[in-house]
N, C-alpha and C positions, 0 to 999 in steps of 0.2 A: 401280526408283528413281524418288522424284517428280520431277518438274520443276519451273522454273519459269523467265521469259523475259521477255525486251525485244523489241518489234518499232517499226521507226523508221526512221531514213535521213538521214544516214548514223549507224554508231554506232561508230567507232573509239576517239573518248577518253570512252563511256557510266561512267558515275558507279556502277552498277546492277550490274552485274556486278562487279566488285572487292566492292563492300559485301557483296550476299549471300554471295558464295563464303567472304569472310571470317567471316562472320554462321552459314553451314552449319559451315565449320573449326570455330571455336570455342566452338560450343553443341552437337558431333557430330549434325547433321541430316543424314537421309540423304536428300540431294537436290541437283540440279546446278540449275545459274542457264545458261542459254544468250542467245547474243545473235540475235535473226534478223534481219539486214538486207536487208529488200527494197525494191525502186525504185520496185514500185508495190505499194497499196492491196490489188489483187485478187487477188494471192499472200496475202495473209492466209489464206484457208480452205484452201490445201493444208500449210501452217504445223499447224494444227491435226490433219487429217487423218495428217498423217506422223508426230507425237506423239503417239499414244495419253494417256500418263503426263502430259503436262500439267495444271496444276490453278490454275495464275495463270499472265498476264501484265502485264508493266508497257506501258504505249507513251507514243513520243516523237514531236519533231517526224521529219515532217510529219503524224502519223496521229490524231490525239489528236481531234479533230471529222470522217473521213474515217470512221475505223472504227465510227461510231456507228452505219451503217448494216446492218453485219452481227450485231449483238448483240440477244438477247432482249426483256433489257432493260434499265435503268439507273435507277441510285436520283436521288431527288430532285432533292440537289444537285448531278447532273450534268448530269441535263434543263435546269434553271435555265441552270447555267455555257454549256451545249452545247458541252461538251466532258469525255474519258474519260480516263487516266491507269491507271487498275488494272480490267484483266479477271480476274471470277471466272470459274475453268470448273468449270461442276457435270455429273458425268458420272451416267449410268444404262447400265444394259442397254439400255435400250432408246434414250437419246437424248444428245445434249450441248446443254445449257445456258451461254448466256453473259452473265455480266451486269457493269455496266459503272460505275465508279464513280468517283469523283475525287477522289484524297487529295493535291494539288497546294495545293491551298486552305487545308489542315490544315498541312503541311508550311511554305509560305508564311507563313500567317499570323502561326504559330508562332514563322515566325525573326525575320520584321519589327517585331513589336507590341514588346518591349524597347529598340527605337530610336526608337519615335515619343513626341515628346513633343508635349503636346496643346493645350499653349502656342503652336506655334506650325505644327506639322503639322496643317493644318486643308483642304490641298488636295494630289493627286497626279495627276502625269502616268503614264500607262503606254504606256512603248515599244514599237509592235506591235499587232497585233488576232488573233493566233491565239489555239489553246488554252490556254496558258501566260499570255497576255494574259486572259484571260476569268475564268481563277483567280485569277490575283491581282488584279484589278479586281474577285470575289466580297470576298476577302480583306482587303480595304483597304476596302470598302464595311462590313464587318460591325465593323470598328474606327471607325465612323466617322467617314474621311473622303471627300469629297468625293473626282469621280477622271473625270477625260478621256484618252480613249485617242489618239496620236498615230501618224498614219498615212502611209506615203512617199507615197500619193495622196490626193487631195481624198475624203473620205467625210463622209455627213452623221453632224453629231453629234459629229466627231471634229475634232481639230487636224492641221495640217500641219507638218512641221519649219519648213517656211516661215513660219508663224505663233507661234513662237515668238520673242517681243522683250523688253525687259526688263522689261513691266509684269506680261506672264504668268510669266514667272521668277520674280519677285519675290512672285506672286501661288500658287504652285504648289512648296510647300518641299520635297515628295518625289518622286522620277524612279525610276521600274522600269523596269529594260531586258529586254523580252522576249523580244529578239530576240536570234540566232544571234551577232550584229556582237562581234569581240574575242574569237573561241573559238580555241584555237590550232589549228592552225598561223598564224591569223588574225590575229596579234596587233596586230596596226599599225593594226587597224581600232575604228572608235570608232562609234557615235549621233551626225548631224550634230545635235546638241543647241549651244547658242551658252552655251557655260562660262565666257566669261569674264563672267558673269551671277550664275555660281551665288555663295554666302556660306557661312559659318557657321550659316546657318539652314537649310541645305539637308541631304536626306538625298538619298544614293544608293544603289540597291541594286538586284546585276546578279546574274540568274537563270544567267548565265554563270559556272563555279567551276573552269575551268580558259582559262588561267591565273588562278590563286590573285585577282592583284589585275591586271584586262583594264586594257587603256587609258584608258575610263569611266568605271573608279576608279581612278584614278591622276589624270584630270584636274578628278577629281573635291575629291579628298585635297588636291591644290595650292591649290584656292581655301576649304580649311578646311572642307569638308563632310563630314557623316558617310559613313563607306561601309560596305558589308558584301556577299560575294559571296555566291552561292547553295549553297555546300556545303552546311551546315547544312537550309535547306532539301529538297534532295537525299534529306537521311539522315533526315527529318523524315516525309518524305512515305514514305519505301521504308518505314518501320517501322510506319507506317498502312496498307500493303497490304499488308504481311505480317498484319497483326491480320484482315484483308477477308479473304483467301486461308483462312485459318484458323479461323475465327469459325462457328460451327455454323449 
């Protein structure tokens, strides 16, 4: 039976496994979707060794710029992003192949681009600077708009939450949470983002899809802003690695 897999940390409420298993059930593929949680990075290659039958993986945080280092190679637009999301495995007699690809971007973009309007979405903040951070900062760049990533520390280039007043508010109509903050069991937790800034002109949209609508967007929703969580995305993105996985 083939396989195929999540490696991440941690991965108990992963989006990835439900979709495929259901995805395997009702197209009769014969293959399993496995979840591999490990705490570090350097268990990745006994992962592989112990799976023969592997033929993809998906990866999440934290691994998504970590495992860049063990793979062949990587298309374009993941060298660009510098960051990975869908490993091909290409096996032979003789050797295993890994190449390393980002359908985060495709998925993303995908879900966001029917909410922006161009009227008045002309700038975004993006919550966060990891992998997830880097895709959708691809993703929003190729819709063009403008887009500053905001970081818990001072980094050059970037904004601080602390730097956030009501002129960049008012200046910055769309907010991407990239980060972890609001996943449940989490719920209470929010972006210290200053909302009672946001309008009607504001979009928000949280890479976060469980719960359904986080804190983020709820406090988001109160001041009349659009919202949308990241399911969609999710299911956007697994169905573009599934086509990578399969694709001759």
């Amino acid at each position: 039976m083939v396989k195929f897999g999540l490696i991440g940390y941690p991965l108990k409420h992963s989006y990835s496994g439900r979709f495929f298993s259901e995805k395997f059930k009702k197209e009769h593929i014969d293959a399993v979707y496995l979840n591999f949680e490990i705490p570090e990075i350097t268990q990745f290659p006994q992962i592989l060794k112990s799976n023969p039958e592997l033929k993809g993986l998906n990866v999440t945080i934290p691994y998504k710029e970590q495992v860049i280092s063990y793979l062949d190679d990587i298309s374009d637009d993941a060298k660009k992003i510098g960051a990975v999301n869908v490993i091909k495995i290409e096996r032979t007699e003789q050797n295993v192949k890994l190449v390393g690809y980002n359908s985060d971007v495709i998925g993303f973009q995908n879900s966001i681009s029917p909410l922006i309007n161009t009227s008045i979405h002309h700038k975004a903040l993006i919550l966060g600077t990891g992998g997830a951070a880097k895709a959708s900062n691809k993703g929003l760049r190729n819709l063009g708009l403008e887009t500053k990533y905001v970081s818990r520390t001072p980094k050059e280039g970037m904004f601080t939450y602390q730097d956030l007043d009501e002129k960049l508010m008012r200046e910055y109509t769309v907010i991407v949470n990239c980060t972890p903050l609001g996943t449940f069991p989490d719920i209470d937790e929010a972006p210290e983002i200053p909302y009672q800034y946001l309008t009607a002109k504001h979009l928000l949209y949280d890479l976060v899809y469980n719960p359904a609508e986080t804190k983020y967007l709820k406090l988001g929703k109160e001041k009349g802003a659009a919202v949308k969580n990241g399911e969609e995305m999710l299911r956007l993105q697994a169905l573009a690695a599934w086509e990578i996985w399969n694709r001759k």
